[in-house]
Biopython code that builds the backbone (N, CA, C, O; Angstrom):
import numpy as np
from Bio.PDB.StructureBuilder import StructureBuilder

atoms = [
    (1, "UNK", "N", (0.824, -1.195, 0.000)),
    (1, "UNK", "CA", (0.000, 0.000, 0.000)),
    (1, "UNK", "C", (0.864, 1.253, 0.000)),
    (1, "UNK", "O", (0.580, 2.319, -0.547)),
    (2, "UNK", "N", (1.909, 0.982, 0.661)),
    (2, "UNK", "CA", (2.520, 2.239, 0.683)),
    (2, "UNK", "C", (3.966, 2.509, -0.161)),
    (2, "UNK", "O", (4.747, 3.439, 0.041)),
    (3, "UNK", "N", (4.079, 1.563, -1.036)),
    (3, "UNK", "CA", (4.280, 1.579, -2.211)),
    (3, "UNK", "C", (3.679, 2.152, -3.327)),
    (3, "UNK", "O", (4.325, 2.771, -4.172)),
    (4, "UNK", "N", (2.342, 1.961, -3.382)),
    (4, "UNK", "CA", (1.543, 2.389, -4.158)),
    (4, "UNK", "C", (1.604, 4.117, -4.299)),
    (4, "UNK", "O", (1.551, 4.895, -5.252)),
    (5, "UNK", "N", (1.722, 4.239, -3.060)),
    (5, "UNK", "CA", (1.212, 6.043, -2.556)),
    (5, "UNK", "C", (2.729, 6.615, -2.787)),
    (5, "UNK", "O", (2.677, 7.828, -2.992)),
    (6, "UNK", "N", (4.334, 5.999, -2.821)),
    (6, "UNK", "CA", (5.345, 6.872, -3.466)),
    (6, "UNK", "C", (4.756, 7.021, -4.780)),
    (6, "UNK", "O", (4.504, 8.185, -5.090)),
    (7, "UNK", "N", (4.437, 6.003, -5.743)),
    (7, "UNK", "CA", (4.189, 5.584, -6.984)),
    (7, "UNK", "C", (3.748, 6.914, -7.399)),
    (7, "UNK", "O", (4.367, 7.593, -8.219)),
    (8, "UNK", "N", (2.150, 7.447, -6.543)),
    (8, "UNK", "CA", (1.398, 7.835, -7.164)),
    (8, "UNK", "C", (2.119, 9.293, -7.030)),
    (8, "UNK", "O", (2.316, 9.921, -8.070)),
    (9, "UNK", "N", (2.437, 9.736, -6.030)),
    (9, "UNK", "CA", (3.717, 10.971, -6.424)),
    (9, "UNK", "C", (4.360, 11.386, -6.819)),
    (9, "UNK", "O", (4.484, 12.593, -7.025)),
    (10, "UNK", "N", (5.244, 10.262, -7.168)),
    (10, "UNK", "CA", (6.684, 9.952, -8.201)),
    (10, "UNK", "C", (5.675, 10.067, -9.567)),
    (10, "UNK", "O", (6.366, 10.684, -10.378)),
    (11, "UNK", "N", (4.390, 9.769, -10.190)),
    (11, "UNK", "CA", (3.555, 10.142, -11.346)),
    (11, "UNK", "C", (3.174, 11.823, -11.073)),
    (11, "UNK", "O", (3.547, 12.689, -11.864)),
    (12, "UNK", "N", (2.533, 12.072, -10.073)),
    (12, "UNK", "CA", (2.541, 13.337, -10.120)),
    (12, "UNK", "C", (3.561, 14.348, -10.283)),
    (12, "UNK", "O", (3.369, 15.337, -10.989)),
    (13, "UNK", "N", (4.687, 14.130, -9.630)),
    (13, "UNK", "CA", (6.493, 14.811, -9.667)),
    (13, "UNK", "C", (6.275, 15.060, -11.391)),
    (13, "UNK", "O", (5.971, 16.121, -11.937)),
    (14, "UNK", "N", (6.538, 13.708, -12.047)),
    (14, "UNK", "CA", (6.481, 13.519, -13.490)),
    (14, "UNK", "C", (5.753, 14.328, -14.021)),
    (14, "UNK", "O", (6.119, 15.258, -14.741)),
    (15, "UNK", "N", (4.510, 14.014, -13.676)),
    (15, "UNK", "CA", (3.515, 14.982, -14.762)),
    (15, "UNK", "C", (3.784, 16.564, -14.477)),
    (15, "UNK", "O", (3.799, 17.393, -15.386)),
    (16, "UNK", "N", (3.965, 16.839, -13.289)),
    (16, "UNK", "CA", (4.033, 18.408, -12.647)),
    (16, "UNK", "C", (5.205, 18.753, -14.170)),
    (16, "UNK", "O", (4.944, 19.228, -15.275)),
    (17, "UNK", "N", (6.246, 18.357, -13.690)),
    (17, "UNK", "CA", (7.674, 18.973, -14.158)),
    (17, "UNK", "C", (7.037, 18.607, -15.731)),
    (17, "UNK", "O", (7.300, 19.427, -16.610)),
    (18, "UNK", "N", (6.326, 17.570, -16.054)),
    (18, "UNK", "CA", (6.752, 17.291, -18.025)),
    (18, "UNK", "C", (5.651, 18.897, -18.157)),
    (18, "UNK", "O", (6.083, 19.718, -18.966)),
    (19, "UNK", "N", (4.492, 19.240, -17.496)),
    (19, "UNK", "CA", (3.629, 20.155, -17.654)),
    (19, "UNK", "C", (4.030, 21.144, -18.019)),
    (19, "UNK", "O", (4.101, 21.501, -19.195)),
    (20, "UNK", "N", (4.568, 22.132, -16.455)),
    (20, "UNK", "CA", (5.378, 23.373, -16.624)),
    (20, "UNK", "C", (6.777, 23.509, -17.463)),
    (20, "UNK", "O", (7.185, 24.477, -18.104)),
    (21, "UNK", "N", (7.333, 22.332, -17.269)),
    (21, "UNK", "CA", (8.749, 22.444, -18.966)),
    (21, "UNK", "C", (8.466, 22.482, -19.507)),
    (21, "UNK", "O", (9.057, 23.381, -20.105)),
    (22, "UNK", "N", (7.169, 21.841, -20.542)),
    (22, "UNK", "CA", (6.790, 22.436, -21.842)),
    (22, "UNK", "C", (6.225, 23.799, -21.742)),
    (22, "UNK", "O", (6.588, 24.378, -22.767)),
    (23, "UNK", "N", (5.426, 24.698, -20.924)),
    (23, "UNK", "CA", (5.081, 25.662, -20.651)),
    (23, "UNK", "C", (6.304, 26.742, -20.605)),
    (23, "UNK", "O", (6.298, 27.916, -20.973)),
    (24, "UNK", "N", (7.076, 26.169, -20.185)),
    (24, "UNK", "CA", (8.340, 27.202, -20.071)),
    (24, "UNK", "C", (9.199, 27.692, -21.125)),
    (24, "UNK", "O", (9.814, 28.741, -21.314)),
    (25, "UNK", "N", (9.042, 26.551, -21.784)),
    (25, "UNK", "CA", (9.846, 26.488, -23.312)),
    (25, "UNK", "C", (8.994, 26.778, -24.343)),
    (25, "UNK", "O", (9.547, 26.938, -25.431)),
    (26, "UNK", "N", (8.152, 26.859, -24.318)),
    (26, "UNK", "CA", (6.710, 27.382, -25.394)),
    (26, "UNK", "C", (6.804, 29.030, -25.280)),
    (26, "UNK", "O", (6.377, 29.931, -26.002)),
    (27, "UNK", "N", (7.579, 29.014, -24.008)),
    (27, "UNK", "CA", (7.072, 30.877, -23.745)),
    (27, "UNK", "C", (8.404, 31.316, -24.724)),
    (27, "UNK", "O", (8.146, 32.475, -25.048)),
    (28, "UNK", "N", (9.346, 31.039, -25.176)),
    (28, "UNK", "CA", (10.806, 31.493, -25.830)),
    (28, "UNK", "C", (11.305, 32.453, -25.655)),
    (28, "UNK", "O", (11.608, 33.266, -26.528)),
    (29, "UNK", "N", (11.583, 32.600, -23.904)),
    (29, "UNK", "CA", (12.102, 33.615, -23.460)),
    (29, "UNK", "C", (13.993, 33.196, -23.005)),
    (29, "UNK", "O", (14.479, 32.073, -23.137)),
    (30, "UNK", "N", (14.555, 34.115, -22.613)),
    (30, "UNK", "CA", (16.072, 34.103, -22.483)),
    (30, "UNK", "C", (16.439, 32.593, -22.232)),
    (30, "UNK", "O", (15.547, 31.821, -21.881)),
    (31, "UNK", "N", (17.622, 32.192, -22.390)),
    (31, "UNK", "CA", (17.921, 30.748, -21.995)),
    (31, "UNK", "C", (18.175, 30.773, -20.700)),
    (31, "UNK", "O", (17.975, 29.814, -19.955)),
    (32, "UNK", "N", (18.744, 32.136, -20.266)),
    (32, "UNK", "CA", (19.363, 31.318, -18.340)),
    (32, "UNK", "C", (17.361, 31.406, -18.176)),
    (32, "UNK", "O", (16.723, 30.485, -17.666)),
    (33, "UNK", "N", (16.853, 32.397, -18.602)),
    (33, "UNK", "CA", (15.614, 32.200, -17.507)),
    (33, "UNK", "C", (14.620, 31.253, -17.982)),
    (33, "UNK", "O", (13.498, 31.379, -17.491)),
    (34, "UNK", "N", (14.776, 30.456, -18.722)),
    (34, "UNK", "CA", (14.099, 29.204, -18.839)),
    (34, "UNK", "C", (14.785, 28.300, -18.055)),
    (34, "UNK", "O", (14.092, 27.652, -17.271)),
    (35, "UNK", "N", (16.187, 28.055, -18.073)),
    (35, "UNK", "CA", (17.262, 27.168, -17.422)),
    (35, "UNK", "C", (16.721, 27.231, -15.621)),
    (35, "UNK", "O", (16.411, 26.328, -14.844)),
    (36, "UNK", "N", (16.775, 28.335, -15.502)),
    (36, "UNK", "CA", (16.863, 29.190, -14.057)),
    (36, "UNK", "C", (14.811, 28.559, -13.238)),
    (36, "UNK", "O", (14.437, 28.440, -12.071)),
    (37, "UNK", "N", (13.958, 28.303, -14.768)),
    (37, "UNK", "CA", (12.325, 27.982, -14.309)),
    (37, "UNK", "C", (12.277, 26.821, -14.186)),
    (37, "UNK", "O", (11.673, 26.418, -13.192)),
    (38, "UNK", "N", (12.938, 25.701, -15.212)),
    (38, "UNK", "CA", (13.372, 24.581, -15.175)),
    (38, "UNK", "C", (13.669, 24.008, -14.330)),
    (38, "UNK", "O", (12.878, 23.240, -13.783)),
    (39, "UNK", "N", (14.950, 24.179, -13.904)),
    (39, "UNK", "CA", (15.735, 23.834, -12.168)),
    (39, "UNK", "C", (14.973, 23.915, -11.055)),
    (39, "UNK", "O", (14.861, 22.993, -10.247)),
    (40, "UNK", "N", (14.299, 25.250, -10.943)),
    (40, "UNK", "CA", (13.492, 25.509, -9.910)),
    (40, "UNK", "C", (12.037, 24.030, -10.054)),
    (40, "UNK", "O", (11.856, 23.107, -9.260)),
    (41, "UNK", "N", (11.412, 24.279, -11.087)),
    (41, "UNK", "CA", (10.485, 22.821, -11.258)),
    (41, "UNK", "C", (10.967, 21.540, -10.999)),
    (41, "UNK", "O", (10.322, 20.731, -10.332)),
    (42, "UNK", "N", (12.311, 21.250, -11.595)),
    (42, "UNK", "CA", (12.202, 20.063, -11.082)),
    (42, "UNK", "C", (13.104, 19.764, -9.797)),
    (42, "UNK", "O", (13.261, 18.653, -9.291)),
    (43, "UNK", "N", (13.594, 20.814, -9.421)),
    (43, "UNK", "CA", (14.209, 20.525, -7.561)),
    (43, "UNK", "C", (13.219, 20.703, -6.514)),
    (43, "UNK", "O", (13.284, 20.267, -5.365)),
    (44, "UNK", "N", (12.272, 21.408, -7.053)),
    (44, "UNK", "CA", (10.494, 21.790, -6.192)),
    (44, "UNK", "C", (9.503, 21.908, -6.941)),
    (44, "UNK", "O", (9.010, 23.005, -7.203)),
    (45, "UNK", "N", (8.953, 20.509, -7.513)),
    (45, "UNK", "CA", (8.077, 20.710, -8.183)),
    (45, "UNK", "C", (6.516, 21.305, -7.814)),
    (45, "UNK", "O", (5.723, 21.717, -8.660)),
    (46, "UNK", "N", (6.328, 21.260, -6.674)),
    (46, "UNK", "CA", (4.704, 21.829, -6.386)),
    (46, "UNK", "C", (4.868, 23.309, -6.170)),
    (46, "UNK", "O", (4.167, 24.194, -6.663)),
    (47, "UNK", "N", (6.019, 23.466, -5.264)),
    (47, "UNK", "CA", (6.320, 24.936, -5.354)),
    (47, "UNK", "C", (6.574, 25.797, -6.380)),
    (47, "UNK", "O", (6.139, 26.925, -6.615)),
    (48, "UNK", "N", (7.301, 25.134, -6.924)),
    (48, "UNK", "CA", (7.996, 25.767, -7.878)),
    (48, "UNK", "C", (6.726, 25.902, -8.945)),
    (48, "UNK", "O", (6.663, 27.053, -9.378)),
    (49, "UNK", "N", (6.169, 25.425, -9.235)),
    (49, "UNK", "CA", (4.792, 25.237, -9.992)),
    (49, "UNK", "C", (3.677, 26.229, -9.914)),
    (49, "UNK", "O", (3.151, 26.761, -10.891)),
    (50, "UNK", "N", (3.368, 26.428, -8.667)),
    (50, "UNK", "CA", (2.711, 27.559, -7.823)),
    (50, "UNK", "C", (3.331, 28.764, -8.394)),
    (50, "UNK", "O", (2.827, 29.597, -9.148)),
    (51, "UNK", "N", (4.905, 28.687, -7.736)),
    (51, "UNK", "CA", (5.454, 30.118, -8.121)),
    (51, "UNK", "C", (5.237, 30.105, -9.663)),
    (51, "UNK", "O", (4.362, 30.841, -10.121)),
    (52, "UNK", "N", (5.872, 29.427, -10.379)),
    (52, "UNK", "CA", (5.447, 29.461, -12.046)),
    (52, "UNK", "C", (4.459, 30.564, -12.364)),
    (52, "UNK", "O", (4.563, 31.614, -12.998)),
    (53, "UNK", "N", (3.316, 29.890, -11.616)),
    (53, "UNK", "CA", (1.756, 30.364, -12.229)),
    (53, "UNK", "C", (1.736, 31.359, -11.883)),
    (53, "UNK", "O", (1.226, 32.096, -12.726)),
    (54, "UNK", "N", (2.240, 32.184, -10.440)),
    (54, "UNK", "CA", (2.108, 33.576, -9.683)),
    (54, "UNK", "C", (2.948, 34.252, -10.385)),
    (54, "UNK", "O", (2.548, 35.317, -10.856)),
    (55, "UNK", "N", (4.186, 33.863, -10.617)),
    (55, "UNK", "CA", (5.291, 35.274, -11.371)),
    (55, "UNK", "C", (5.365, 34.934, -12.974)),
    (55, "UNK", "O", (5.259, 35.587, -14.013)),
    (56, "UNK", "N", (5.543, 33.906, -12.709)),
    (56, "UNK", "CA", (6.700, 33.666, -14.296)),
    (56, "UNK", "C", (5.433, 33.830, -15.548)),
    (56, "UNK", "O", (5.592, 34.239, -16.698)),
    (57, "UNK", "N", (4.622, 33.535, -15.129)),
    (57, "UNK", "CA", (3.431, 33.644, -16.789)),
    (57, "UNK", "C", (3.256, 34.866, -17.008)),
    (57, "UNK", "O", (3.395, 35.531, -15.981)),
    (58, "UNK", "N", (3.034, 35.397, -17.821)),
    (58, "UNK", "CA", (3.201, 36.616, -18.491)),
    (58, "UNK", "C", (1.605, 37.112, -18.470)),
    (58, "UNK", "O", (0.823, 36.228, -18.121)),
    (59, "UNK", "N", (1.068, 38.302, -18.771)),
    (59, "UNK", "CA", (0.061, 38.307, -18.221)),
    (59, "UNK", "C", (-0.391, 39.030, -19.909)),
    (59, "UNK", "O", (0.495, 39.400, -20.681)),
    (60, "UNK", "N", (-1.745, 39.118, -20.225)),
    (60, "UNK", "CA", (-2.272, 39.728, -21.693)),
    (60, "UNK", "C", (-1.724, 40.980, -21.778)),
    (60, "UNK", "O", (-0.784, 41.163, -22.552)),
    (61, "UNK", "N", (-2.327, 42.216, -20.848)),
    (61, "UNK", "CA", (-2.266, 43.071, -21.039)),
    (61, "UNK", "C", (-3.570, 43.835, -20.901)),
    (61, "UNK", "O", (-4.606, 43.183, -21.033)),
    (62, "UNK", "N", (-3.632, 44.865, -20.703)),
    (62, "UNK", "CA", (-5.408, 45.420, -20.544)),
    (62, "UNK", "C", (-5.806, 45.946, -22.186)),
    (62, "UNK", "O", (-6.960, 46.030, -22.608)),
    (63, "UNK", "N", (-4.670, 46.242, -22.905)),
    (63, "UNK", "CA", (-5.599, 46.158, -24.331)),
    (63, "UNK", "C", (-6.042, 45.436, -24.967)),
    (63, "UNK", "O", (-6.929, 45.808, -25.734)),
    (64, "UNK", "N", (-5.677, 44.230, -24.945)),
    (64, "UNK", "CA", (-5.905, 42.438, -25.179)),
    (64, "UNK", "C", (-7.303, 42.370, -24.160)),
    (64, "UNK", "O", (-8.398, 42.330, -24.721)),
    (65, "UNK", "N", (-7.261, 42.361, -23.174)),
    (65, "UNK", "CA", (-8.135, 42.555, -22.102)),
    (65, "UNK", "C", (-9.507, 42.970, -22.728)),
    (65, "UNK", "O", (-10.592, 42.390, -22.767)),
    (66, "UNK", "N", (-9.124, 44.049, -23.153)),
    (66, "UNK", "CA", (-10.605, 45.111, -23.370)),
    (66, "UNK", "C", (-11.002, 44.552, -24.416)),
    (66, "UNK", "O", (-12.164, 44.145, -24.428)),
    (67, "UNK", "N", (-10.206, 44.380, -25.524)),
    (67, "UNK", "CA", (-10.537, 43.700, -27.318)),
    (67, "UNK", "C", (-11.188, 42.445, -26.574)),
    (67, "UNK", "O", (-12.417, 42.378, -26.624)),
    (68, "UNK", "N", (-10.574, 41.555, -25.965)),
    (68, "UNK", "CA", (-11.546, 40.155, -25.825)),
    (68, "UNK", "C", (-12.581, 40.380, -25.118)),
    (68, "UNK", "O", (-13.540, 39.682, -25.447)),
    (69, "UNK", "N", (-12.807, 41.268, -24.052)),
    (69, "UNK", "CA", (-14.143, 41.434, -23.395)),
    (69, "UNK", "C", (-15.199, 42.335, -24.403)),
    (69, "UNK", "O", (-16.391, 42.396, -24.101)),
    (70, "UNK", "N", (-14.659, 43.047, -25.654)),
    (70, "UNK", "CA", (-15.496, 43.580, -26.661)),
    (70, "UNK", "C", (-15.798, 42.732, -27.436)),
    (70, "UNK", "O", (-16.612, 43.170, -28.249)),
    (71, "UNK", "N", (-15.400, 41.150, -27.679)),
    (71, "UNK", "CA", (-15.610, 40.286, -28.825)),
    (71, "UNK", "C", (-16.595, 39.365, -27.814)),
    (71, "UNK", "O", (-17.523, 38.879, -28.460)),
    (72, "UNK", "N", (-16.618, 39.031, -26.480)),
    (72, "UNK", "CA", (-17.365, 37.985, -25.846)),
    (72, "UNK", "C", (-18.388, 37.978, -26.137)),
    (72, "UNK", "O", (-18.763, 36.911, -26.624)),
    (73, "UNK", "N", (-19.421, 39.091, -26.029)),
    (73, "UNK", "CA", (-20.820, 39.352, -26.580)),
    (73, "UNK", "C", (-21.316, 38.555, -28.038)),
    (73, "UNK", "O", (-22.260, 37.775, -28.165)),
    (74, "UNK", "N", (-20.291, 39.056, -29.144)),
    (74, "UNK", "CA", (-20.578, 38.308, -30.319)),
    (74, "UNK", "C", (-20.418, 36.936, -30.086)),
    (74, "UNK", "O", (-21.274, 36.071, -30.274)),
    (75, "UNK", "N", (-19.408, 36.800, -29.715)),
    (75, "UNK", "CA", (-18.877, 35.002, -29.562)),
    (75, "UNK", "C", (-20.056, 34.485, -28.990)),
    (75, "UNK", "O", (-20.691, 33.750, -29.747)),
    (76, "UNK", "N", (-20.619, 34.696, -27.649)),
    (76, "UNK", "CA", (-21.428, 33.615, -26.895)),
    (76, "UNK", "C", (-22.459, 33.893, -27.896)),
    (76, "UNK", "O", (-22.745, 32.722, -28.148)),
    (77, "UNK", "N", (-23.115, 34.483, -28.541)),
    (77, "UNK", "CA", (-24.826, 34.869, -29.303)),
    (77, "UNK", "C", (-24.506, 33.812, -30.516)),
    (77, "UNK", "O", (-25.417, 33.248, -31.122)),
    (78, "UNK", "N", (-22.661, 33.532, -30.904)),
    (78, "UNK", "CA", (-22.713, 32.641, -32.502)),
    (78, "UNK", "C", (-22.437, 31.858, -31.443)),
    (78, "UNK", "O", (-21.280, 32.034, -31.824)),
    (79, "UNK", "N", (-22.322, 31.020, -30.288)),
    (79, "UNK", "CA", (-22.259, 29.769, -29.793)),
    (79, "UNK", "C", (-23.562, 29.084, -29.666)),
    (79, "UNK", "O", (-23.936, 27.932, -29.887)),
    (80, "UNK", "N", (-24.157, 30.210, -29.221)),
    (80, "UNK", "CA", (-25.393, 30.101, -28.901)),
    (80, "UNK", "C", (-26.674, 29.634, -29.568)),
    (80, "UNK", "O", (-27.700, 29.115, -29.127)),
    (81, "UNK", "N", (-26.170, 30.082, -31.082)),
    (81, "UNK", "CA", (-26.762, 29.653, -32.052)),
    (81, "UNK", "C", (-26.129, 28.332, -33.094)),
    (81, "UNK", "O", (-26.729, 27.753, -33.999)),
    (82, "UNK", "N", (-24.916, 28.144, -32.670)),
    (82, "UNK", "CA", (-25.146, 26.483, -33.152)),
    (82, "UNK", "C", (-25.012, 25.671, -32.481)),
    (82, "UNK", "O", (-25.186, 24.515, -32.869)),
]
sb = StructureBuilder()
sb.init_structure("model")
sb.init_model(0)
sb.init_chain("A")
sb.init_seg("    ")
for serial, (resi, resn, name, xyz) in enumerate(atoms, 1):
    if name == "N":
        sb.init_residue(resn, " ", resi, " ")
    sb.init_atom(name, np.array(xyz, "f"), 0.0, 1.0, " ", f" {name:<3s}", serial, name[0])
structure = sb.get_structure()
């Protein structure tokens, strides 16, 4: 049983780190600071994961912001209708 329960961690560890490394490397920002998001994920993966999501993601922007909250209206009325 308690075999089972490293198992299922040692899968989560895995999935955490394969998640946020592709996330990190999709973003194609500097090499130390992918190197530098990397390390941090997989020496602390839950933390480091957390922090990921709080600093390191980049955020739209409020003009992106405003354009998609001006397109939602149309979008849901053509969802709506097929």
């Amino acid at each position: 049983m308690l075999n089972l329960e490293f198992m299922g961690f040692g899968l989560l560890h895995i999935a955490i780190v394969a998640v946020v490394s592709l996330r990190v490397i999709m973003q194609r920002r500097a090499p130390g600071v992918s190197l530098a998001w990397l390390l941090l994920v997989i020496l602390l993966p839950y933390a480091g994961a957390i922090f990921y999501v709080l600093v390191g993601e980049r955020t739209l922007g409020r003009r992106r912001v405003r354009r998609t909250a001006a397109l939602l209206p149309s979008l849901q009325g053509w969802l709506e209708r097929s």
